[in-house]
NUZA-481000 format. One record per atom (N, C-alpha, C, O): x, y, z. Coordinates in steps of 0.1 Angstrom, whole numbers, padded with zeros to 4 digits, always signed. Layout:
XYZ...
//
This chain:
+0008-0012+0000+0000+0000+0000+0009+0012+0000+0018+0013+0008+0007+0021-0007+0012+0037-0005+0008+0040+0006-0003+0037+0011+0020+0050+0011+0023+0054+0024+0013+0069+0015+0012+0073+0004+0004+0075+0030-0002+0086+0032+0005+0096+0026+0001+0103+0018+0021+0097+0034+0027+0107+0030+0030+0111+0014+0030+0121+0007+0032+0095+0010+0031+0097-0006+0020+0103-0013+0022+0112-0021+0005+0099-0011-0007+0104-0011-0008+0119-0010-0012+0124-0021-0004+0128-0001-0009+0140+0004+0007+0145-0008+0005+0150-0019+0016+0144-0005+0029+0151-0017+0022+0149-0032+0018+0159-0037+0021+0141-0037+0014+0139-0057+0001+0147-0054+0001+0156-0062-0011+0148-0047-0017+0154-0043-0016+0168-0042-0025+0174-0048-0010+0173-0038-0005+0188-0032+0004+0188-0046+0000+0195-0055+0011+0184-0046+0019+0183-0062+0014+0189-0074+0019+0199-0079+0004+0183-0077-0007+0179-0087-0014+0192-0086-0016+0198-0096-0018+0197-0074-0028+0208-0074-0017+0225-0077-0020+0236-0082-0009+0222-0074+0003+0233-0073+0007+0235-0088+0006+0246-0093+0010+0224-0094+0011+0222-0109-0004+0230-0117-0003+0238-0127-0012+0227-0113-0023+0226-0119-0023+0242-0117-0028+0247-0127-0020+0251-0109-0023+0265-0108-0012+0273-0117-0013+0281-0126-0002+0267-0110+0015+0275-0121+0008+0273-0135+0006+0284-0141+0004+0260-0143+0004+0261-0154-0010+0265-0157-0011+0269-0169-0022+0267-0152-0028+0278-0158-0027+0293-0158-0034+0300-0164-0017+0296-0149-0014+0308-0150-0002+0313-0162-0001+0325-0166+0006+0304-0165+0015+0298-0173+0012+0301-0189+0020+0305-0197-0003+0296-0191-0006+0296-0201-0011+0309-0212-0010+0309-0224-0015+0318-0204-0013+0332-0211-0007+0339-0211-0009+0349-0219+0007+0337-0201+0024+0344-0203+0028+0341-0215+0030+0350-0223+0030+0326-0217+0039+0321-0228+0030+0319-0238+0034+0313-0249+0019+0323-0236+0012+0325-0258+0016+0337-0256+0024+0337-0266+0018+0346-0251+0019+0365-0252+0028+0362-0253+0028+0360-0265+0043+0359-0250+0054+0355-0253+0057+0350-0266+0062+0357-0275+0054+0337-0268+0058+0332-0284+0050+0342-0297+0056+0347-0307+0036+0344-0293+0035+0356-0302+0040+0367-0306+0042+0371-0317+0044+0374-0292+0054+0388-0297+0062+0384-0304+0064+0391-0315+0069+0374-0302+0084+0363-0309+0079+0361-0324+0088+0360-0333+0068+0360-0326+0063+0354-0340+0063+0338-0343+0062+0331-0353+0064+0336-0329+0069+0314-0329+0056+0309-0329+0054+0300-0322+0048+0315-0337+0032+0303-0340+0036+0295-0351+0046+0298-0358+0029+0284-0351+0025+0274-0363+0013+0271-0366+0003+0272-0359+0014+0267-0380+0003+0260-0379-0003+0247-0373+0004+0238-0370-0015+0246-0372-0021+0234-0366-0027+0227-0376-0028+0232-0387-0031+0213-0373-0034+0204-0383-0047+0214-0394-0048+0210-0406-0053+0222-0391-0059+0230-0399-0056+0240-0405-0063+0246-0413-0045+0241-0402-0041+0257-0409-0038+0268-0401-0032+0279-0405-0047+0263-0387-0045+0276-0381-0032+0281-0370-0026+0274-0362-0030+0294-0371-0017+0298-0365-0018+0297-0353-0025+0306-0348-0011+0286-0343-0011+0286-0326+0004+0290-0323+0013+0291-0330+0003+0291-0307+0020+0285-0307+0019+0275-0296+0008+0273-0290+0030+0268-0293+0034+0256-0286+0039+0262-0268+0049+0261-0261+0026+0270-0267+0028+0270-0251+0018+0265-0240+0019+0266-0228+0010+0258-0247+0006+0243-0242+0020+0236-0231+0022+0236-0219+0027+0231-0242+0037+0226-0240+0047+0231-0233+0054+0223-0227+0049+0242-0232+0058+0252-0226+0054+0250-0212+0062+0246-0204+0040+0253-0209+0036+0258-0197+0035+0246-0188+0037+0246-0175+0032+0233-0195+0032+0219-0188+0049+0214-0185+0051+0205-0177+0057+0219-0191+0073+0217-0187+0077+0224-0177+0084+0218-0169+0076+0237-0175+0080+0247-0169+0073+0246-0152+0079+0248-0142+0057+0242-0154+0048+0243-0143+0053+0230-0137+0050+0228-0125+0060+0223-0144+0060+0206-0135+0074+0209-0131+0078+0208-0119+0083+0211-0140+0093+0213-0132+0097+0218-0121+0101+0214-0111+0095+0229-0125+0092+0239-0108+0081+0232-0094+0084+0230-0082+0076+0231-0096+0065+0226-0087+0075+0210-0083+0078+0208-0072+0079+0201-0092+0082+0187-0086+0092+0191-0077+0092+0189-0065+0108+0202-0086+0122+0201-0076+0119+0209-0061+0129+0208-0053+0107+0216-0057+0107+0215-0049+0107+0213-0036+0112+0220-0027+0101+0205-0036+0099+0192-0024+0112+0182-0025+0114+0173-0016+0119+0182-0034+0130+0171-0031+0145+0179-0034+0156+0175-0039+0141+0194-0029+0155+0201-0031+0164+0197-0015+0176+0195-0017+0159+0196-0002+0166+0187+0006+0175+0176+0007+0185+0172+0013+0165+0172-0004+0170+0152-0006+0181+0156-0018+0192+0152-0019+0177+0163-0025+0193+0163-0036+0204+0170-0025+0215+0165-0027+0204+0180-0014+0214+0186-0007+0219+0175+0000+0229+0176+0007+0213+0160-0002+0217+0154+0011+0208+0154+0023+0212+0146+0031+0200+0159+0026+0191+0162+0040+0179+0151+0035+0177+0148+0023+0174+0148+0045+0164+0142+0046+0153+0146+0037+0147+0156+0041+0149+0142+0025+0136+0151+0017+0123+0151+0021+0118+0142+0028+0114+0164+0017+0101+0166+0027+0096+0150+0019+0099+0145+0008+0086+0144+0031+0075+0131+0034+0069+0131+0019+0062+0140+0014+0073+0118+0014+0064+0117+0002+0071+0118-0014+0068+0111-0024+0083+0130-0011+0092+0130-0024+0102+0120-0027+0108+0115-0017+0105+0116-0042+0115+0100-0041+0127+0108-0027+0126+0117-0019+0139+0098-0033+0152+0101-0031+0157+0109-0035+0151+0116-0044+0169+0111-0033+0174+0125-0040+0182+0120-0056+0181+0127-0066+0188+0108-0054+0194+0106-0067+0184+0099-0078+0186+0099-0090+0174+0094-0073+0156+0095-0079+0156+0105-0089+0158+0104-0101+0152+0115-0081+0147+0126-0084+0151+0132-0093+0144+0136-0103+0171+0136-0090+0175+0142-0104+0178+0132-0112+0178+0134-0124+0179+0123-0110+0183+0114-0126+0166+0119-0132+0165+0120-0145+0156+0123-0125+0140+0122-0131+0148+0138-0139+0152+0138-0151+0147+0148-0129+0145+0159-0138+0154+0167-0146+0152+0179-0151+0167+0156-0147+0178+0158-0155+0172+0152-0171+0174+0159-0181+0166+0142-0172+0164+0133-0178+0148+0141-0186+0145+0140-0198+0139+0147-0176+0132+0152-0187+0132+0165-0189+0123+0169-0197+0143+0177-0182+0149+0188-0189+0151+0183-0202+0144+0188-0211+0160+0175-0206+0163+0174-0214+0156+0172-0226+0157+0178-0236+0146+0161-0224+0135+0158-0229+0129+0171-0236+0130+0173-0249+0123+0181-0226+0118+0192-0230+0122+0200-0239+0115+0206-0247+0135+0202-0238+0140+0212-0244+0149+0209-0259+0155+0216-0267+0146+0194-0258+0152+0194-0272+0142+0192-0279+0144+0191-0291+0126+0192-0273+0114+0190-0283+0111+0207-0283+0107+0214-0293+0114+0209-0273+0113+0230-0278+0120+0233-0290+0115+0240-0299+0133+0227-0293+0144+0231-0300+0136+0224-0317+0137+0228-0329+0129+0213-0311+0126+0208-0326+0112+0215-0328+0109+0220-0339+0106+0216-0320+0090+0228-0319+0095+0241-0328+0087+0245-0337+0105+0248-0327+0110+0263-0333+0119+0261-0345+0118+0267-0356+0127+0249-0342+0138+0251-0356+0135+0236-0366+0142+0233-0376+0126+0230-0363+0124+0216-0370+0121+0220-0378+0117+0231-0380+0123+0204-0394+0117+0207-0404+0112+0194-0406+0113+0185-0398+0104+0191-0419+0098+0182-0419+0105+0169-0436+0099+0161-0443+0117+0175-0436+0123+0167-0443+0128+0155-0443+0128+0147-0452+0134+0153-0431+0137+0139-0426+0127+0135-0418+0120+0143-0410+0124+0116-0420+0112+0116-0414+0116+0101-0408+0122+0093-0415+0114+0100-0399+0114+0087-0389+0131+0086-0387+0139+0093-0392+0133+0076-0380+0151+0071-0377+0158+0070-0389+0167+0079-0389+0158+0064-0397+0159+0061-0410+0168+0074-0415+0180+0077-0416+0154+0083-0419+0157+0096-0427+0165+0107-0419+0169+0117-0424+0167+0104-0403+0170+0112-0400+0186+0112-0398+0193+0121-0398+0189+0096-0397+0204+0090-0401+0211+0093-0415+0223+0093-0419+0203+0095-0419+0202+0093-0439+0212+0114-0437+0222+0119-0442+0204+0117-0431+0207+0133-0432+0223+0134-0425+0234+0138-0430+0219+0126-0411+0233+0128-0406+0245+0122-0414+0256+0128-0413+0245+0111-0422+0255+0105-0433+0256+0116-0442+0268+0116-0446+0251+0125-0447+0250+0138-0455+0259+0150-0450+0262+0158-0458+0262+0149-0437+0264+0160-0428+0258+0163-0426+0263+0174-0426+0245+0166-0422+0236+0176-0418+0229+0170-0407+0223+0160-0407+0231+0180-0395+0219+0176-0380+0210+0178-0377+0210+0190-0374+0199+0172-0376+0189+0176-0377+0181+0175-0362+0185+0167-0353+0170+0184-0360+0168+0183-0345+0159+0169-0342+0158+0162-0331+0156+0168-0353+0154+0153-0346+0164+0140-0347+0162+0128-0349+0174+0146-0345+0184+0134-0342+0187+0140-0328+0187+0134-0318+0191+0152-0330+0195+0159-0314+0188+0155-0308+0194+0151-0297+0171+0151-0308+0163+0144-0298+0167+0131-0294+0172+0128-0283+0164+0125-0306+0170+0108-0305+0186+0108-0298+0191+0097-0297+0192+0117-0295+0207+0116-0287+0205+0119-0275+0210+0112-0266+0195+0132-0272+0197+0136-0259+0185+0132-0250+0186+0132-0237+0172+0127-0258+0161+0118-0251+0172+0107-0247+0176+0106-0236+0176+0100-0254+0182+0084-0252+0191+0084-0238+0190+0076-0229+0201+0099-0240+0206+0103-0228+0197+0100-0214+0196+0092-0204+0193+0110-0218+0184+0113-0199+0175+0096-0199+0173+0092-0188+0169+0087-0210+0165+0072-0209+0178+0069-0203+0177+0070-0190+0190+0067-0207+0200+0058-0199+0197+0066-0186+0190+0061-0177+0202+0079-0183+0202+0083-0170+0192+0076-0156+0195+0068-0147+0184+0080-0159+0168+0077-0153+0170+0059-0152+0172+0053-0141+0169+0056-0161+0170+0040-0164+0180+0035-0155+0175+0029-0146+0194+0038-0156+0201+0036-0146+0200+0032-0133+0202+0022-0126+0195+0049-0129+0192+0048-0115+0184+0039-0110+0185+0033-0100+0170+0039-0124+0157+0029-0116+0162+0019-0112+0157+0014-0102+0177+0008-0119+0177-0005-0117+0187-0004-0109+0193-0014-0109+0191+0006-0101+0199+0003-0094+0195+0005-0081+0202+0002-0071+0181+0010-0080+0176+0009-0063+0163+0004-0065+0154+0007-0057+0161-0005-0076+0148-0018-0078+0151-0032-0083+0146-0044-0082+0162-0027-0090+0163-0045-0096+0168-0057-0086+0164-0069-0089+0176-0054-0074+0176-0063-0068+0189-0075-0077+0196-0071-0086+0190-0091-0069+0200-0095-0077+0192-0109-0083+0181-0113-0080+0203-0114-0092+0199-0125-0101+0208-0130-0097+0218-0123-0096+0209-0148-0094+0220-0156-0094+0225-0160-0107+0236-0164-0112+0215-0160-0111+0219-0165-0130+0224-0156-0138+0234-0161-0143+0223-0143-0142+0231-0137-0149+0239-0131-0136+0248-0126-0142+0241-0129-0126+0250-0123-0114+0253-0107-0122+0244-0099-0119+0261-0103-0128+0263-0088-0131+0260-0083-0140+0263-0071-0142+0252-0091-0151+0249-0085-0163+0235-0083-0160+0229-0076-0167+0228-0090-0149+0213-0088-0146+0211-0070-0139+0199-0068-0135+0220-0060-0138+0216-0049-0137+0216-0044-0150+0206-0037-0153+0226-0045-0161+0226-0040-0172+0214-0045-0183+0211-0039-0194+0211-0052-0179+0195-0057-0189+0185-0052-0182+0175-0050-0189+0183-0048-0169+0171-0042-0161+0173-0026-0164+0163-0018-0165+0187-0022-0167+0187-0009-0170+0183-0003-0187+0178+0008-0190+0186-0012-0194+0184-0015-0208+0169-0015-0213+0165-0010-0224+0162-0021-0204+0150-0024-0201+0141-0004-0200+0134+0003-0207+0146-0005-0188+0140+0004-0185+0143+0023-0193+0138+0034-0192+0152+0019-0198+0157+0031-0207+0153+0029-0225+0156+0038-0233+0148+0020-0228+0140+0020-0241+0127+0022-0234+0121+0032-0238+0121+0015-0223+0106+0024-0222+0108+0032-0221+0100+0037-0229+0115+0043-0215+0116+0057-0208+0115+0062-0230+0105+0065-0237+0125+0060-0233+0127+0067-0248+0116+0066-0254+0109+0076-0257+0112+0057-0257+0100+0047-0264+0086+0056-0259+0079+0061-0268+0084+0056-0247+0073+0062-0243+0073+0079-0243+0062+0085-0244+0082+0085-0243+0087+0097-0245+0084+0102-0261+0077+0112-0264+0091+0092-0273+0086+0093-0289+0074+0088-0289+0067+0094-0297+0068+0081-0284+0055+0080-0287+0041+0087-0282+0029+0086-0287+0044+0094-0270+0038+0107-0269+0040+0119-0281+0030+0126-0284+0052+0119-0288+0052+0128-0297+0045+0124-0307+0037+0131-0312+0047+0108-0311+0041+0109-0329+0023+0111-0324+0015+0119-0329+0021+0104-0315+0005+0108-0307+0000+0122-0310-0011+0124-0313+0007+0133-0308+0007+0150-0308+0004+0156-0324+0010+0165-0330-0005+0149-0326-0011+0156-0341-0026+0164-0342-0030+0171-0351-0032+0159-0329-0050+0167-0335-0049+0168-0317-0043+0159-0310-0057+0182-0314-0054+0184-0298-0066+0175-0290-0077+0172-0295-0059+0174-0279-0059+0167-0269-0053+0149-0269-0052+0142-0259-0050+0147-0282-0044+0131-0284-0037+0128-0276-0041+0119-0268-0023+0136-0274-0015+0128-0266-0014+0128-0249-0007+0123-0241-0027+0138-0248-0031+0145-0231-0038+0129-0227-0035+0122-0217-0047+0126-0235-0059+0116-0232-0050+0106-0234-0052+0098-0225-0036+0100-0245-0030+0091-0242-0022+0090-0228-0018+0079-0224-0018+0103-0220-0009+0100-0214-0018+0100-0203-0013+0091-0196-0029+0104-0195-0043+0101-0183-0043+0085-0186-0040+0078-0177-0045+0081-0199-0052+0062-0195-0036+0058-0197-0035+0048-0190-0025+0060-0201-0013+0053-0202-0012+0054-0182-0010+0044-0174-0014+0065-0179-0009+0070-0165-0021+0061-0152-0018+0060-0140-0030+0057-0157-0038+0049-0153-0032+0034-0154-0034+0027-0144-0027+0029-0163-0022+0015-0165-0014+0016-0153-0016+0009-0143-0003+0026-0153+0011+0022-0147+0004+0020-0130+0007+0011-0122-0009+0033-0128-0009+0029-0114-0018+0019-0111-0022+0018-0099-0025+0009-0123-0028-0004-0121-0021-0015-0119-0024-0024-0110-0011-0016-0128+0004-0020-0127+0010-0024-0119+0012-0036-0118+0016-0016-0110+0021-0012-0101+0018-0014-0086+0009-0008-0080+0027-0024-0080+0019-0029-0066+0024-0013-0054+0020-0011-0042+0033-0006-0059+0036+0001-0047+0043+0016-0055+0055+0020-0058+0028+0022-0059+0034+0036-0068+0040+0049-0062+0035+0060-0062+0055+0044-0055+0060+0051-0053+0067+0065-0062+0066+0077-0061+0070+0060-0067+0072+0070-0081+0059+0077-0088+0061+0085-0098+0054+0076-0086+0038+0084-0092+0041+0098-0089+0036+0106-0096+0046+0101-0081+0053+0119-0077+0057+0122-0088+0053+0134-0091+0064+0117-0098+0071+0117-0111+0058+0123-0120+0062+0131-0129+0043+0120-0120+0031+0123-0129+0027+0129-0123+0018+0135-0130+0026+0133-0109+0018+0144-0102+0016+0158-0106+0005+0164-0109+0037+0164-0106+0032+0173-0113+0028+0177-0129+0022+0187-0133+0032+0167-0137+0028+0165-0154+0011+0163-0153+0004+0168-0161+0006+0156-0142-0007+0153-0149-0015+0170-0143-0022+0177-0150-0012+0172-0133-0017+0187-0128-0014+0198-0139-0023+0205-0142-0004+0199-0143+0000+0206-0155-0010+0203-0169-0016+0212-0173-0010+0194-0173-0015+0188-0180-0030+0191-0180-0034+0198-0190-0039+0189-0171-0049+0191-0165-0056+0204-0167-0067+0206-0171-0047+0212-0163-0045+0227-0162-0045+0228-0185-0053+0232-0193-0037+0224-0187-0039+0232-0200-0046+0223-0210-0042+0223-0222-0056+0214-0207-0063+0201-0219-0072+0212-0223-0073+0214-0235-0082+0222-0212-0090+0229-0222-0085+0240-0235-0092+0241-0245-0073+0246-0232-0067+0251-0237-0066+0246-0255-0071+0249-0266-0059+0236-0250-0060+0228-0264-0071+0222-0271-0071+0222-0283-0079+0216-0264-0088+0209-0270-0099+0222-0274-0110+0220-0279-0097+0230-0272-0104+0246-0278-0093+0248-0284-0091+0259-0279-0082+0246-0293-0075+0247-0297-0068+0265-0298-0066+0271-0309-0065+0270-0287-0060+0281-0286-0046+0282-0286-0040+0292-0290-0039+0267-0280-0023+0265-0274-0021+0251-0286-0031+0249-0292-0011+0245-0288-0008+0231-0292+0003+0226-0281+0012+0234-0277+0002+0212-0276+0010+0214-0269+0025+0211-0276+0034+0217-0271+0027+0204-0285+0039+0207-0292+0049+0191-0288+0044+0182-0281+0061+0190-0293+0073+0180-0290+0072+0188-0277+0067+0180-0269+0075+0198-0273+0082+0200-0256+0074+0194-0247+0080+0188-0238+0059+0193-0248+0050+0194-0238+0049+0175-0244+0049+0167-0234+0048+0170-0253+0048+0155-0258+0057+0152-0253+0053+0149-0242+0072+0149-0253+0081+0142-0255+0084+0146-0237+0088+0136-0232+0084+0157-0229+0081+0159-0218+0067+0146-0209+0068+0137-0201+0061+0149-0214+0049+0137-0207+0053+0121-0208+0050+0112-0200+0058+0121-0217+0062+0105-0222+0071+0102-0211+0069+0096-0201+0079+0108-0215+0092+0107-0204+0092+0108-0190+0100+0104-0182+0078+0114-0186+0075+0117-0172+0066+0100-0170+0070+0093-0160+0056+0093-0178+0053+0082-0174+0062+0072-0178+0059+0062-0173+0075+0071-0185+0081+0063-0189+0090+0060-0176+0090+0048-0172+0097+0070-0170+0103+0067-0160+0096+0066-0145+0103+0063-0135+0081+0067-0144+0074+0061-0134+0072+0045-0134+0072+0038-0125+0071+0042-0148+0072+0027-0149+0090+0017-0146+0093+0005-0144+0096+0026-0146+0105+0021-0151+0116+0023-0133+0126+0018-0129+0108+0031-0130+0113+0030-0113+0102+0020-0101+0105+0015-0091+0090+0020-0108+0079+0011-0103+0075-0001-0105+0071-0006-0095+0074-0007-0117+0069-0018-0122+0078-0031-0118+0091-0031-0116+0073-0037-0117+0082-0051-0114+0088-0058-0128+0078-0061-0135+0093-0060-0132+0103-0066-0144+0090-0076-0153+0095-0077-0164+0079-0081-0153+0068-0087-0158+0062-0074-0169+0062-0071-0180+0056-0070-0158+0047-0056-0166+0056-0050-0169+0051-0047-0180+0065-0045-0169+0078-0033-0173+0074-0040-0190+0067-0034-0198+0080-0050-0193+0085-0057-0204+0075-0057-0208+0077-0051-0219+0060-0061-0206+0048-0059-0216+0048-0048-0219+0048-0045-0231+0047-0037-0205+0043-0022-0214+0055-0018-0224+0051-0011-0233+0068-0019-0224+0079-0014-0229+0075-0025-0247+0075-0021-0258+0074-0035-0243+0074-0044-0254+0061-0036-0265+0063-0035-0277+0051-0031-0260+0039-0020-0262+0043-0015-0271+0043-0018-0282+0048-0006-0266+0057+0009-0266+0066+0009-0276+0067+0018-0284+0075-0003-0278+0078-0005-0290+0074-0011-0298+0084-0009-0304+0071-0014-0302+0058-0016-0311+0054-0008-0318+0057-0007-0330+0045+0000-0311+0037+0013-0315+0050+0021-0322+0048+0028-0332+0059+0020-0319+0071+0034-0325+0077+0023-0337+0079+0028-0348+0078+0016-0337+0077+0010-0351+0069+0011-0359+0069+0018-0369+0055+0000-0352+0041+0006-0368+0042+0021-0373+0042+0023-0385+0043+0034-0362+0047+0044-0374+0052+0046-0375+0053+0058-0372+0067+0037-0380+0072+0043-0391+0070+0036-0403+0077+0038-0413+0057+0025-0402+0054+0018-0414+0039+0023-0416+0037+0021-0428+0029+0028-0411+0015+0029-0409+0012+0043-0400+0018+0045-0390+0004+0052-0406-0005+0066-0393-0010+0057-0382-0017+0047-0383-0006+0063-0372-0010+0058-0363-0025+0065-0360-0034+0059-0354-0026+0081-0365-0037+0085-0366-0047+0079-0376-0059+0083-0375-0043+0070-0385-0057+0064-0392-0056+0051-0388-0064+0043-0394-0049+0046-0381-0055+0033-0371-0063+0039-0359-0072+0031-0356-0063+0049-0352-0073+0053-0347-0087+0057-0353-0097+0055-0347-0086+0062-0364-0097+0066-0373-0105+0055-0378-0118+0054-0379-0096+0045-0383-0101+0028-0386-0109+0023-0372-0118+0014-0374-0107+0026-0362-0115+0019-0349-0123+0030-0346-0121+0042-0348-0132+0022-0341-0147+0033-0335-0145+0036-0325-0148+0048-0322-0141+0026-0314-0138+0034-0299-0128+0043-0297-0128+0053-0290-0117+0039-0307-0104+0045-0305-0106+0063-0311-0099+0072-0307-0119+0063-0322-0119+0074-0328-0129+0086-0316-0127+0097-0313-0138+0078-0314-0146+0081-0308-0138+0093-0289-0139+0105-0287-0132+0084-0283-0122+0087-0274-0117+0102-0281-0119+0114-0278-0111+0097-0290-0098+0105-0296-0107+0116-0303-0099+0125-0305-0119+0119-0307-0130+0136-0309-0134+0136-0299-0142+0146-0300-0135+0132-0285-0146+0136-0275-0138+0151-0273-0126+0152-0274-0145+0159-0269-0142+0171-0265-0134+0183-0279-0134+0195-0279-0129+0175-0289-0127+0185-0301-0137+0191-0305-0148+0185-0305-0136+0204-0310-0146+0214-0316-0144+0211-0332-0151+0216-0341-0132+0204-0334-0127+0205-0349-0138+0194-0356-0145+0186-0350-0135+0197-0373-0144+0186-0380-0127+0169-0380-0115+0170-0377-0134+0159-0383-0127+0150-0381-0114+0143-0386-0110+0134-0379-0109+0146-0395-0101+0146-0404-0092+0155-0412-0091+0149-0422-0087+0164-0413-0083+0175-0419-0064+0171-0423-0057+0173-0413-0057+0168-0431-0044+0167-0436-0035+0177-0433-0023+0177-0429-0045+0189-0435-0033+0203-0434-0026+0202-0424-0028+0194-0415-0014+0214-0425-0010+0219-0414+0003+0210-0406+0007+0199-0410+0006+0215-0397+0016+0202-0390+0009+0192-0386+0016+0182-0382-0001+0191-0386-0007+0180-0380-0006+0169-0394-0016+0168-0402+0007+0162-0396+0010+0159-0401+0011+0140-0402+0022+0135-0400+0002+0135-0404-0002+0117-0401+0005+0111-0410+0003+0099-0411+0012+0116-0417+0021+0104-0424+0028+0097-0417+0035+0103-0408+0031+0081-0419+0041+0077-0410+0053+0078-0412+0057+0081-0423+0064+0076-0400+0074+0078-0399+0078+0093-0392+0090+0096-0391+0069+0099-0390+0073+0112-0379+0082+0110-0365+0082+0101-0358+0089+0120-0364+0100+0118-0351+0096+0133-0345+0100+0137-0334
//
């Protein structure tokens, strides 16, 4: 059973998040506008990516803290991980964030999936979404790391290689679930609604969701800007996608017991394979529940090509 004190911190977490980033949310559109950093949205229409901004910014601030103690070394306030928890967590999705900012403002849509984006780097040319795929993978080993080294416990059978497959493990979900929040991030509220029922599995999952502090402040954030988007005023963007992914990827991956880890991870890749063979948005559109879920609350008509909202497969 979760300890109370865990209860009342993701709680208080959650609600603290939930205020920073609706206040968050009409700084940083007044901001990217003055800037001129709108895009288009799957329709055409000009937003910017402070959806996204404000759910990185509000979670971050709000999680470090309650566990700025435990990184000095001191005892951290009741409820927050550990200290080396924690920053491997928010080293691991700074990073996350800000290289999906970097591909939000300077990306292009020329290289498309792993493939094309190698294809460019053999060319010379770097593209931000490889910078992703290096510096997501990064903060996955980071995070990943740490999880298996204060959960995996020992194996007599593999003896020393059984932490480096637990870490391996847990560092392609963290990546995996991280890109697959992004290719999800095409028509608003998709990858909000994917990451609430993904965030639901993990705390079904999971016999002792200690790590759930890790989604407290992302889902309060989150929370805070779904109307935003699904009135399509903000998008949340790669920062605010590739940010959420990473925030349930490493709750699983500090929580789950080595069974379920490997089905949802096994999931997870999966899905980031089919697209880069298949839209993952017209396998939703092909299912009725799936479509159904996926318009509840849009004002938009159902289908529309334009714009970044861009369904071809192979997106990074």
């Amino acid at each position: 059973m979760i300890g109370a004190s865990v209860l009342a911190a993701t709680g208080l977490i959650a609600a603290a998040a939930f205020v920073l980033a609706w206040l968050l949310v009409p700084a940083t559109v007044g901001i990217l506008e003055r800037a001129a950093l709108t895009r288009p949205n799957y329709r055409g229409q000009p937003l910017t990516k402070a959806g996204g901004l404000a759910v990185l910014l509000a979670s971050l601030a709000v999680a470090a803290v309650p566990g700025l103690p435990g990184l000095m070394g001191r005892a951290p306030v009741p409820g927050a991980p550990a200290g080396g928890d924690l920053y491997a967590f928010l080293f691991g999705a700074t990073l996350a964030g800000l290289v999906g900012l970097l591909d939000d403002l300077a990306g292009d849509a020329t290289a498309r999936g792993l493939g094309g984006h190698l294809r460019q780097f053999g060319a010379g040319r770097v593209t931000t979404g490889l910078l992703k795929l290096f510096f997501i993978a990064l903060g996955a080993v980071t995070a990943g790391s740490v999880a298996a080294g204060s959960s995996a416990g020992v194996n007599p059978y593999l003896g020393p290689y059984w932490l480096g497959l637990v870490a391996t493990v847990n560092a392609v979900t963290i990546a995996g679930t991280a890109n697959l929040m992004n290719l999800l991030d095409l028509r608003p509220g998709r990858t909000l609604k994917a990451f609430l029922a993904l965030g639901l599995v993990y705390f079904g999952l999971s016999r002792s969701p200690v790590h759930g502090y890790f989604l407290a402040a992302p889902l309060g954030a989150a929370l805070a800007v779904f109307p935003a988007e699904l009135g399509e005023r903000v998008m949340l963007g790669d920062v605010g996608a590739n940010f959420l992914g990473f925030a349930l990827g490493s709750a699983v991956a500090f929580d789950l017991p080595l069974a379920p880890k490997l089905v949802f991870g096994f999931g997870v890749v999966l899905a980031n394979l089919a697209a880069e063979r298949v839209s993952l948005g017209r396998l939703i559109d092909n299912n009725a529940a799936a479509r159904f879920v996926d318009r509840l609350g849009r004002r938009g008509p159902g289908d529309d090509r334009r714009g970044s909202g861009d369904d071809r497969p192979g997106r990074m």
